[in-house]
PDB file of N, CA, C and O in Angstrom, chain B, residues numbered from 101:
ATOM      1  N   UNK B 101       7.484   5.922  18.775  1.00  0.00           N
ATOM      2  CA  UNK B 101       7.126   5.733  17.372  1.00  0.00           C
ATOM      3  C   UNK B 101       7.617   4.344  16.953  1.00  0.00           C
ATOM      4  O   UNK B 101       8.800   4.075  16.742  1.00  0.00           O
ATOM      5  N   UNK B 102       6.483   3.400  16.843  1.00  0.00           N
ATOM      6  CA  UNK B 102       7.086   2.116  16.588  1.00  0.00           C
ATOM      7  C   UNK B 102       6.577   2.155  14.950  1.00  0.00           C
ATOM      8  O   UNK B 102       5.402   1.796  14.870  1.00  0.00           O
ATOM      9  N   UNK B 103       7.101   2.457  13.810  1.00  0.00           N
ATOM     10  CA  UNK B 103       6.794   1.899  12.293  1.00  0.00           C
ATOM     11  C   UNK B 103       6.939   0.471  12.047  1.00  0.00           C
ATOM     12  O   UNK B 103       7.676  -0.123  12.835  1.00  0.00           O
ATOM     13  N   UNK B 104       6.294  -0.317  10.959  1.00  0.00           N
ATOM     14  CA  UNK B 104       7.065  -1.461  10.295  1.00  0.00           C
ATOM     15  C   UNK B 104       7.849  -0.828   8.995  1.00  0.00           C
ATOM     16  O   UNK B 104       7.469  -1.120   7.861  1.00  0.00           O
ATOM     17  N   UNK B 105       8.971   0.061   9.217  1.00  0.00           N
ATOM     18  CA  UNK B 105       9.074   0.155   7.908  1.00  0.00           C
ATOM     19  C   UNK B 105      10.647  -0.296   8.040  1.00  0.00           C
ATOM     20  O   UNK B 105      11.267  -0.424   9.095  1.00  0.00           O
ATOM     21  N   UNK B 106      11.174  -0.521   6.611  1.00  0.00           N
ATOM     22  CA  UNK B 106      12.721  -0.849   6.560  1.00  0.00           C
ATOM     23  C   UNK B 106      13.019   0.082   6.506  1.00  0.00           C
ATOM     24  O   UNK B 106      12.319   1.071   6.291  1.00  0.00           O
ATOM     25  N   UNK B 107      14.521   0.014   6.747  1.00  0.00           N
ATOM     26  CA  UNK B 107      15.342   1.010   7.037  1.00  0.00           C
ATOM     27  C   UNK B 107      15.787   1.511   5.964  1.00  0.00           C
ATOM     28  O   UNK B 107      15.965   2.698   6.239  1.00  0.00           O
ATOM     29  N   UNK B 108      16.152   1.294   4.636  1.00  0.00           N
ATOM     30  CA  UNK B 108      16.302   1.421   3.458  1.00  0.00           C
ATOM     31  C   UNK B 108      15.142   2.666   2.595  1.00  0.00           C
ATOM     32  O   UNK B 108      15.126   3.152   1.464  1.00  0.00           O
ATOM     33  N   UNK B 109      14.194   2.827   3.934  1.00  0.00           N
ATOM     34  CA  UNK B 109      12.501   3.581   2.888  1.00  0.00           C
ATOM     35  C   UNK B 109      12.543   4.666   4.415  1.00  0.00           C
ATOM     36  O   UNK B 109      11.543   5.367   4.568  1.00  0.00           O
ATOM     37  N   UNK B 110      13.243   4.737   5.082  1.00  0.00           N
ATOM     38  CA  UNK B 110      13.031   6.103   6.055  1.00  0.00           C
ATOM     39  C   UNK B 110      13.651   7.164   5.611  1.00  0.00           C
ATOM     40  O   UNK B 110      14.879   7.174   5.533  1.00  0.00           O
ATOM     41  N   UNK B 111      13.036   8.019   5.321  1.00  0.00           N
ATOM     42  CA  UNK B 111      13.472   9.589   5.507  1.00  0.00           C
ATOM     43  C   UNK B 111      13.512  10.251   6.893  1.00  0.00           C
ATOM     44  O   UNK B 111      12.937  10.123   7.974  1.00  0.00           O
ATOM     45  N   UNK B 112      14.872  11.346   6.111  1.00  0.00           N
ATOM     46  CA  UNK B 112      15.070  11.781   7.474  1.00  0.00           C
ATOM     47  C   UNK B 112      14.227  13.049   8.082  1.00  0.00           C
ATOM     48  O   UNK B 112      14.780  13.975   8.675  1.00  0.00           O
ATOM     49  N   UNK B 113      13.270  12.993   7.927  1.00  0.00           N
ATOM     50  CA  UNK B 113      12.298  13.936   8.512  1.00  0.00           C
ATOM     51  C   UNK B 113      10.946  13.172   8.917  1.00  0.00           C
ATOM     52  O   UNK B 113      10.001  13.820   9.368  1.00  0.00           O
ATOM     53  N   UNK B 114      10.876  11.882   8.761  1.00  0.00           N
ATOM     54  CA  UNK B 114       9.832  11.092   9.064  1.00  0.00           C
ATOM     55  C   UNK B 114       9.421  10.910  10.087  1.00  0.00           C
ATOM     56  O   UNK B 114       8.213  10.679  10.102  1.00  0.00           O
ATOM     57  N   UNK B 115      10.232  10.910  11.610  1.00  0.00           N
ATOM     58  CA  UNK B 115       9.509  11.400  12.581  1.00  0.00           C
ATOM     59  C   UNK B 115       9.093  12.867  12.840  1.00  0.00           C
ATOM     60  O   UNK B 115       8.378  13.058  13.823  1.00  0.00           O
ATOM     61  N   UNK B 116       9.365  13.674  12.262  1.00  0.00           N
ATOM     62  CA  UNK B 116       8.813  14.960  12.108  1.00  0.00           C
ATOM     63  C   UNK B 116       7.023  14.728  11.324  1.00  0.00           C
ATOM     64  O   UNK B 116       5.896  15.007  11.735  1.00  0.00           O
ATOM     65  N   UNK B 117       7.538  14.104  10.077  1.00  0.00           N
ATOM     66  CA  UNK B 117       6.147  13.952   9.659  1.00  0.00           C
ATOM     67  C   UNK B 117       4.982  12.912  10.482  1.00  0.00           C
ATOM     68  O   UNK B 117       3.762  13.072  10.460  1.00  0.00           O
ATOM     69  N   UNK B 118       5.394  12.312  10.874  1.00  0.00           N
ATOM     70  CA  UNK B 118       4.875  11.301  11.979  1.00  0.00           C
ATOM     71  C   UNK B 118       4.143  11.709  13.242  1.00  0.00           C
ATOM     72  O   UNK B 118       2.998  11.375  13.546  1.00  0.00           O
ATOM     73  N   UNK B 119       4.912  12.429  13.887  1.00  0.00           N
ATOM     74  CA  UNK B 119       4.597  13.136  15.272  1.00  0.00           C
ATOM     75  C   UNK B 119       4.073  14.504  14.509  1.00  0.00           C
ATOM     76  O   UNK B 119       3.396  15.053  15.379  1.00  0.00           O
ATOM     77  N   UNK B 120       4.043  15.221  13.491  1.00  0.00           N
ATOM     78  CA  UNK B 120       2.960  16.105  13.110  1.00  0.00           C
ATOM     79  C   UNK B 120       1.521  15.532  12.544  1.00  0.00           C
ATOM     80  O   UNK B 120       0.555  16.293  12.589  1.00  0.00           O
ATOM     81  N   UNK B 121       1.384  14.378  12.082  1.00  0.00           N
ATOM     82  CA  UNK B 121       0.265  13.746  11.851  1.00  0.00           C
ATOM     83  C   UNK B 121      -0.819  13.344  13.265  1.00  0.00           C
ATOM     84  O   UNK B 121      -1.986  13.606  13.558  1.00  0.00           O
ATOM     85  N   UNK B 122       0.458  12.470  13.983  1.00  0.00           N
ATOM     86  CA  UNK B 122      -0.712  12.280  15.254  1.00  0.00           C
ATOM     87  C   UNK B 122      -0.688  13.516  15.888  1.00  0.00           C
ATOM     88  O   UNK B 122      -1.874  13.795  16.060  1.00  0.00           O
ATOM     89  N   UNK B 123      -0.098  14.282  16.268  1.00  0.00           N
ATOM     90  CA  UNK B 123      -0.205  16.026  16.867  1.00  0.00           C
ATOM     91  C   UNK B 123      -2.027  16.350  16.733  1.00  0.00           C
ATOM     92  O   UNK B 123      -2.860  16.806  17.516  1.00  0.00           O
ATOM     93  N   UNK B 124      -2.068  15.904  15.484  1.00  0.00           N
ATOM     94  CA  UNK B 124      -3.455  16.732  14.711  1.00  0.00           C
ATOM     95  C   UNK B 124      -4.457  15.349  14.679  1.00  0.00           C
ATOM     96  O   UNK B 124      -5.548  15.294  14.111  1.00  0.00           O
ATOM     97  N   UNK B 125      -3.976  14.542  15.235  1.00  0.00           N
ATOM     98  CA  UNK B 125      -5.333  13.549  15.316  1.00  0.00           C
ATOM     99  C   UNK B 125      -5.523  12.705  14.083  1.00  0.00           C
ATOM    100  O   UNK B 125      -6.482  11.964  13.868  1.00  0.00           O
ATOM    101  N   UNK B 126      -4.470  12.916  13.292  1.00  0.00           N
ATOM    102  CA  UNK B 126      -4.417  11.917  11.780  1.00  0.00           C
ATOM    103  C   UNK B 126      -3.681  10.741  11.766  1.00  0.00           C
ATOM    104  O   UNK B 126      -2.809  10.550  12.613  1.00  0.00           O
ATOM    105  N   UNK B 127      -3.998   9.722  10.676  1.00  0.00           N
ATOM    106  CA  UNK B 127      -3.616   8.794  11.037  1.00  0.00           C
ATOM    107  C   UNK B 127      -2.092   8.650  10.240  1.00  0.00           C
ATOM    108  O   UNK B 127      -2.270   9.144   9.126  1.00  0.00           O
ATOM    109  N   UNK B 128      -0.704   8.185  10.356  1.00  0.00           N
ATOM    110  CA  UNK B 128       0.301   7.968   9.327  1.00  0.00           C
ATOM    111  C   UNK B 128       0.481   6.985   8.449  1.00  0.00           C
ATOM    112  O   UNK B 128       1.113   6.003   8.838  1.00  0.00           O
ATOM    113  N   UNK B 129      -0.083   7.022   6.921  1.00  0.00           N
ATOM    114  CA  UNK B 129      -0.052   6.177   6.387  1.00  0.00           C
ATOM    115  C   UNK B 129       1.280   5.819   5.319  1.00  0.00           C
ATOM    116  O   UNK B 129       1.792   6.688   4.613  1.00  0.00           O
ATOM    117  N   UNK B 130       1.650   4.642   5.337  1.00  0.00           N
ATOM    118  CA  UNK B 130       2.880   4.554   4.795  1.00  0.00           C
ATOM    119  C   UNK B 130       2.530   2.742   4.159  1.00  0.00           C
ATOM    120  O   UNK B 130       1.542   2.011   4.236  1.00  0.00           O
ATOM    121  N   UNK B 131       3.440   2.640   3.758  1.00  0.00           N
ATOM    122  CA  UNK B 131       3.917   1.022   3.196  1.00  0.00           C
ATOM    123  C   UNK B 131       4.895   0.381   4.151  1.00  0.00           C
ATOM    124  O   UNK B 131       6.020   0.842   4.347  1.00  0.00           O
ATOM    125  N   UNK B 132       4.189  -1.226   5.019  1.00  0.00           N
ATOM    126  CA  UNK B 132       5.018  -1.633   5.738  1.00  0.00           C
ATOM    127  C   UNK B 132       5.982  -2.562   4.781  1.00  0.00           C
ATOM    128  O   UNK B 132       5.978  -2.564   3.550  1.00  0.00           O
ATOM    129  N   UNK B 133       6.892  -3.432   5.743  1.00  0.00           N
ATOM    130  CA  UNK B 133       7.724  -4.408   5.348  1.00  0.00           C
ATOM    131  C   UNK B 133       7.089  -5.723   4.259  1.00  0.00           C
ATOM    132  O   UNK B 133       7.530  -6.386   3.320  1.00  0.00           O
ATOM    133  N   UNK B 134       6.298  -5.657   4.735  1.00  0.00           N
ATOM    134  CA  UNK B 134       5.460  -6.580   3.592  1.00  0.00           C
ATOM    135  C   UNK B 134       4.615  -5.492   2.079  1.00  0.00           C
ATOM    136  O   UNK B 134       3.462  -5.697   1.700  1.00  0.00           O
ATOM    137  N   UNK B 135       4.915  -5.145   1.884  1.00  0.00           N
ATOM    138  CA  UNK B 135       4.690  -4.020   1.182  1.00  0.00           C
ATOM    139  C   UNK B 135       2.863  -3.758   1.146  1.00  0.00           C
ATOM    140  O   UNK B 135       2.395  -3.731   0.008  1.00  0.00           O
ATOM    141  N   UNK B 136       1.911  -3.581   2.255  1.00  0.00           N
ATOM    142  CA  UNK B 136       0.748  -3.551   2.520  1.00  0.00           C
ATOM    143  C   UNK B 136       0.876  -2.050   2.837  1.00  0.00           C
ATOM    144  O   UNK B 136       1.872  -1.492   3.297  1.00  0.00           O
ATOM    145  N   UNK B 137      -0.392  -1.453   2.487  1.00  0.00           N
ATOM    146  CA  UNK B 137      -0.582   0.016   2.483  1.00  0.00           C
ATOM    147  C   UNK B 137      -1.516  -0.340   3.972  1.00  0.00           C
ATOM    148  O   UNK B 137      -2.432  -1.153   4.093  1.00  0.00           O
ATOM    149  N   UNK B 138      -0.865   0.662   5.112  1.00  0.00           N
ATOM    150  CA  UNK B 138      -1.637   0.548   6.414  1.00  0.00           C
ATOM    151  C   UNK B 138      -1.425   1.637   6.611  1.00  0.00           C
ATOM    152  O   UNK B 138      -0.495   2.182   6.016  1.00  0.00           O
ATOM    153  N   UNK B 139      -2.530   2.611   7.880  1.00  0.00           N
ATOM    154  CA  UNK B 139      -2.952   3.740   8.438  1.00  0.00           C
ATOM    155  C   UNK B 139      -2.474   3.535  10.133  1.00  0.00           C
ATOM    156  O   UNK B 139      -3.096   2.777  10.878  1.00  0.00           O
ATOM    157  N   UNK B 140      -1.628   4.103  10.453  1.00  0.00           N
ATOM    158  CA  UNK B 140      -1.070   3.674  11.794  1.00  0.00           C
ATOM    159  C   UNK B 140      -1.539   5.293  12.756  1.00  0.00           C
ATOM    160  O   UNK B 140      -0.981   6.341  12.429  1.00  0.00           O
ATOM    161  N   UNK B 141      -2.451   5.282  13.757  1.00  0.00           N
ATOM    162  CA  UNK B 141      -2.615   6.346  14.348  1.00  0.00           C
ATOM    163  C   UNK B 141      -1.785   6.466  16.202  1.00  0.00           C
ATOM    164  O   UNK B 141      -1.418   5.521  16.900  1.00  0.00           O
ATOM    165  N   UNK B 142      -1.738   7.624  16.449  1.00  0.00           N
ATOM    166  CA  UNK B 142      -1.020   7.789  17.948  1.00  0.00           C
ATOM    167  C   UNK B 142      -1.190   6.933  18.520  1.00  0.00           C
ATOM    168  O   UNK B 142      -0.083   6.753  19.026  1.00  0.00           O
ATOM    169  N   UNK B 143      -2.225   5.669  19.098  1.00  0.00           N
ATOM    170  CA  UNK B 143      -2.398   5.130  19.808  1.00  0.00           C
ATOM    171  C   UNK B 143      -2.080   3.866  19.735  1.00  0.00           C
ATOM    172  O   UNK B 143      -2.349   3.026  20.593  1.00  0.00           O
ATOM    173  N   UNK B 144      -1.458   3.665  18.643  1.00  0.00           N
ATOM    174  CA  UNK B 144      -0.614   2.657  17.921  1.00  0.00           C
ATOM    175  C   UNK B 144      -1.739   1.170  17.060  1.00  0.00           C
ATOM    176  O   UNK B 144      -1.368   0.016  16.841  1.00  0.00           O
ATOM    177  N   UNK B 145      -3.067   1.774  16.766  1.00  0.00           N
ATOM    178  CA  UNK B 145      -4.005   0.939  15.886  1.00  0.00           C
ATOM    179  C   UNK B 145      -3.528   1.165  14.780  1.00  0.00           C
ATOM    180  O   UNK B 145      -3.146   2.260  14.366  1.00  0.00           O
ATOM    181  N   UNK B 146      -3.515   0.081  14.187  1.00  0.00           N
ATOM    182  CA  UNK B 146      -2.992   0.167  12.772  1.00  0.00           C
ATOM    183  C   UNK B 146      -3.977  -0.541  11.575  1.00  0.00           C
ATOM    184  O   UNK B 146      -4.497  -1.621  11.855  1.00  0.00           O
ATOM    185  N   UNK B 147      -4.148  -0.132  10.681  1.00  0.00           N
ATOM    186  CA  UNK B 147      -5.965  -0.580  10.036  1.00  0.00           C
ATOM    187  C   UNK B 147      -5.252  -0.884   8.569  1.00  0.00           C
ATOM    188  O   UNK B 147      -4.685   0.057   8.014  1.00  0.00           O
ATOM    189  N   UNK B 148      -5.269  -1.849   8.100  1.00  0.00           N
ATOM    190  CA  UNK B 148      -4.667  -2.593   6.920  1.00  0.00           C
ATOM    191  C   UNK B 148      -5.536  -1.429   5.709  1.00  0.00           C
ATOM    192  O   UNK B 148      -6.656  -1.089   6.093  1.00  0.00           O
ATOM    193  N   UNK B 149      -5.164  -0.954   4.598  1.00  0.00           N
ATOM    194  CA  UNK B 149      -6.074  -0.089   3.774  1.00  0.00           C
ATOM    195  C   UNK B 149      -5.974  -1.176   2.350  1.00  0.00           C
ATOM    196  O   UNK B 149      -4.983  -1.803   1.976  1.00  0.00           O
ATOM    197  N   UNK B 150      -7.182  -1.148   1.808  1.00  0.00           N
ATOM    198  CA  UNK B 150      -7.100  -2.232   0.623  1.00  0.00           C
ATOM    199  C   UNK B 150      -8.183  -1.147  -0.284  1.00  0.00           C
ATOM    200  O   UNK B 150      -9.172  -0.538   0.122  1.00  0.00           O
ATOM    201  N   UNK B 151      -7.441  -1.191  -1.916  1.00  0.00           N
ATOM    202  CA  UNK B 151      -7.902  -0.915  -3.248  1.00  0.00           C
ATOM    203  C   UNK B 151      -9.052  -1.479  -3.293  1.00  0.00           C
ATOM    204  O   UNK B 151      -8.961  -2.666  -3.609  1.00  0.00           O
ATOM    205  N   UNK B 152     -10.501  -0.978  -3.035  1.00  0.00           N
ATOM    206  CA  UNK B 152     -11.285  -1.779  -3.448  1.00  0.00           C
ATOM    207  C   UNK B 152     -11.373  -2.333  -5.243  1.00  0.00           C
ATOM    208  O   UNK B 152     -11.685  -3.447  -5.663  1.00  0.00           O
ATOM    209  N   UNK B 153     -11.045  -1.308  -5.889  1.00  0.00           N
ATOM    210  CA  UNK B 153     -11.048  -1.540  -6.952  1.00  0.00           C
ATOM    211  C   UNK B 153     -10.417  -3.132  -7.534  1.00  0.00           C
ATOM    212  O   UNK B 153     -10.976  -3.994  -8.212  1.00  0.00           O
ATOM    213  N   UNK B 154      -8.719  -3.066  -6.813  1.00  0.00           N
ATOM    214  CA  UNK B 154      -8.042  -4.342  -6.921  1.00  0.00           C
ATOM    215  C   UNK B 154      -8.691  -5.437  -6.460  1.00  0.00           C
ATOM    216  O   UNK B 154      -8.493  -6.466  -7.107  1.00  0.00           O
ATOM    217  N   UNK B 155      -9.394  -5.503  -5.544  1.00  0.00           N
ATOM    218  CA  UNK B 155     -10.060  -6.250  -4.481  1.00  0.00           C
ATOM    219  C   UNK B 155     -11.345  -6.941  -5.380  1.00  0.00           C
ATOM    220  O   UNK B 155     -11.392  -8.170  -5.436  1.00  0.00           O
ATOM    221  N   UNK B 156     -12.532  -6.010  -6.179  1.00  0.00           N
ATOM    222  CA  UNK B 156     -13.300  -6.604  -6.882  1.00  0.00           C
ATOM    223  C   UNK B 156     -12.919  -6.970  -8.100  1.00  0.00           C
ATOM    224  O   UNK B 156     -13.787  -7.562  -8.741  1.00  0.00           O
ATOM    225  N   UNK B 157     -11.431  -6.730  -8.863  1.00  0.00           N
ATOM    226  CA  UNK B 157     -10.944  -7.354  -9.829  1.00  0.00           C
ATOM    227  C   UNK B 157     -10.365  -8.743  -9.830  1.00  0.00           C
ATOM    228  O   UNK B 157      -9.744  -9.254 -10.762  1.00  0.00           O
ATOM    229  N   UNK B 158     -10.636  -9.269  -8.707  1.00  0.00           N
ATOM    230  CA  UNK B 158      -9.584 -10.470  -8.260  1.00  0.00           C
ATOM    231  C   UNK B 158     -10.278 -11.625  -8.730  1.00  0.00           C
ATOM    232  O   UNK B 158     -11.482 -11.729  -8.494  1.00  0.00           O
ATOM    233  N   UNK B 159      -9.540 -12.682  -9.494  1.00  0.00           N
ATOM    234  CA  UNK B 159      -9.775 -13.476 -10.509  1.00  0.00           C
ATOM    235  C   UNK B 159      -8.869 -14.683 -10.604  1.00  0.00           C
ATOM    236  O   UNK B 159      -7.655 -14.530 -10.744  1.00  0.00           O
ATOM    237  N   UNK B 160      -9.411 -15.849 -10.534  1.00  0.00           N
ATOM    238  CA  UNK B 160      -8.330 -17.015 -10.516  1.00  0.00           C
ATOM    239  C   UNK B 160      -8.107 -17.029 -12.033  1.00  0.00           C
ATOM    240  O   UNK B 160      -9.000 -17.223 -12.858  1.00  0.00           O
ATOM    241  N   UNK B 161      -6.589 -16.764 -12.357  1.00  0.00           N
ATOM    242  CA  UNK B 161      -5.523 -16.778 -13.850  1.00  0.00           C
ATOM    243  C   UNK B 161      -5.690 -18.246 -14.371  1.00  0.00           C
ATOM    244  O   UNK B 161      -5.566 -18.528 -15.563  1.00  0.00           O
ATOM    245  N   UNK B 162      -5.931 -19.006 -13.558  1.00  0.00           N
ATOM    246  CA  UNK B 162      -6.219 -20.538 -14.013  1.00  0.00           C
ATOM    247  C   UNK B 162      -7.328 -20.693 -15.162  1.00  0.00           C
ATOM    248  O   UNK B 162      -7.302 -21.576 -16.019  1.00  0.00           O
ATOM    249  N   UNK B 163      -8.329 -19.674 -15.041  1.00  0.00           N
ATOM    250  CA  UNK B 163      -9.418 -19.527 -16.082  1.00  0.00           C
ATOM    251  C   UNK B 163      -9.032 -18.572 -16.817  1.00  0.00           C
ATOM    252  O   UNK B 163     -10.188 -18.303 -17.144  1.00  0.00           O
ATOM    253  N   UNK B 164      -8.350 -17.713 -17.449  1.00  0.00           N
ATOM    254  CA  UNK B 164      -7.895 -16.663 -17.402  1.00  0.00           C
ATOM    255  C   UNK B 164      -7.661 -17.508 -19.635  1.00  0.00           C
ATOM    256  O   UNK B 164      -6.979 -18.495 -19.910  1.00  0.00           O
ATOM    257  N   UNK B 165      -8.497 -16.632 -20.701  1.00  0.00           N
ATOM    258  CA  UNK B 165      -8.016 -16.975 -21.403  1.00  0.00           C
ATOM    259  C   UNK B 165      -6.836 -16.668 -22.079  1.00  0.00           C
ATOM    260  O   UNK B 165      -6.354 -15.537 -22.136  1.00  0.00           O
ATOM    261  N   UNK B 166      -6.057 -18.336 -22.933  1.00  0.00           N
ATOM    262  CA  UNK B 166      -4.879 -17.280 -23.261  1.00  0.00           C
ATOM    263  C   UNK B 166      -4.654 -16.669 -24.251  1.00  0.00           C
ATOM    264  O   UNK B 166      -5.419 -16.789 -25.208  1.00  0.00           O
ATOM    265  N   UNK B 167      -3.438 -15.757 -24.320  1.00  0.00           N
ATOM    266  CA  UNK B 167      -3.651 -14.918 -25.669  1.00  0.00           C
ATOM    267  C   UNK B 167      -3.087 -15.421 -27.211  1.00  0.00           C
ATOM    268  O   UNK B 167      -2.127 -15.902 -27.813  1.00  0.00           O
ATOM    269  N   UNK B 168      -4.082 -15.056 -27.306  1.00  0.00           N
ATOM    270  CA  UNK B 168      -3.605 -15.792 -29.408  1.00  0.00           C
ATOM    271  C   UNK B 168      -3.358 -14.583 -29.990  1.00  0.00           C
ATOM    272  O   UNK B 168      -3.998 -13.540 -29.850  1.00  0.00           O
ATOM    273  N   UNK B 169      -2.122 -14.848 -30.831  1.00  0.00           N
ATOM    274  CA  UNK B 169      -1.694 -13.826 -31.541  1.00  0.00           C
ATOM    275  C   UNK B 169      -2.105 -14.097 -32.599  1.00  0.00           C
ATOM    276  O   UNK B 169      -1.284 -14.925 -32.992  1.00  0.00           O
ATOM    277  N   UNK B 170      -2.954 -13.953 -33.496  1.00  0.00           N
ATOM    278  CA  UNK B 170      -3.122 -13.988 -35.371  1.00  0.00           C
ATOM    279  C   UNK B 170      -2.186 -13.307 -36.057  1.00  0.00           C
ATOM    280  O   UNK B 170      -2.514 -13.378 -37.241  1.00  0.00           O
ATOM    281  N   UNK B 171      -1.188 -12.681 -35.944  1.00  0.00           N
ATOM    282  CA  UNK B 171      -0.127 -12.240 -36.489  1.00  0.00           C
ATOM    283  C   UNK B 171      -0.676 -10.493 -37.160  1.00  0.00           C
ATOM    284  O   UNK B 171       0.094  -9.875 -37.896  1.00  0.00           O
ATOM    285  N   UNK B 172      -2.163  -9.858 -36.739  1.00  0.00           N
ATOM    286  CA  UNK B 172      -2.538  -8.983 -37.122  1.00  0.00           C
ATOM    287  C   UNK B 172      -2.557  -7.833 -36.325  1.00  0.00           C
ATOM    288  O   UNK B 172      -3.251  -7.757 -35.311  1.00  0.00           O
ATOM    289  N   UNK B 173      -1.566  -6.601 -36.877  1.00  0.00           N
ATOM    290  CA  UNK B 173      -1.615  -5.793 -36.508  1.00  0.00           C
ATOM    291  C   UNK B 173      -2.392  -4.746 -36.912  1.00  0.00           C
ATOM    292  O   UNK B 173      -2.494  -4.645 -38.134  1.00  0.00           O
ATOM    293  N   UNK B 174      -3.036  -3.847 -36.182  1.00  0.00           N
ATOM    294  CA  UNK B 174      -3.441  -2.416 -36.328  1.00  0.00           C
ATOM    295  C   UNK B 174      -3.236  -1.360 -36.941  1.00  0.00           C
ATOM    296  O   UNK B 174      -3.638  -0.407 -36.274  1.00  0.00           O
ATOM    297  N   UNK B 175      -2.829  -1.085 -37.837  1.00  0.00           N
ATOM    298  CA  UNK B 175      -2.123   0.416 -38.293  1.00  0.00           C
ATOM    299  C   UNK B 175      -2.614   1.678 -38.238  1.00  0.00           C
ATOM    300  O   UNK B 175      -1.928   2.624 -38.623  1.00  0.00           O
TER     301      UNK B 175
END
């Protein structure tokens, strides 16, 4: 069982949950050291998983207008 994970984010039943995932042919998905959400299966492929949602929101802040406050609130 090779993870990227720190040592600080292992539980102690995680190779239990680990070796019951690939047991059944699933893949173990966790958060590596770089904090990237990846799917790591028995055979040790590991498939990066990305938010599409985040992914088609992505936007250079450089254009990004800024916010004006008019001093008006809502009540």
């Amino acid at each position: 069982m090779n993870l990227d994970i720190e040592e600080s984010q292992i539980h102690p039943y995680l190779k239990t949950m680990v070796e019951y995932h690939w047991q059944n042919n699933m893949p173990f998905i966790y958060l590596n050291r770089q904090g990237k959400l990846v799917q790591q299966w028995a055979d040790g492929t590991i498939e990066y998983l990305v938010d599409e949602e985040e992914e088609n929101n992505k936007f250079d802040k450089r254009y990004e207008k800024p916010f004006e406050d008019d001093g008006a609130y809502a009540d």
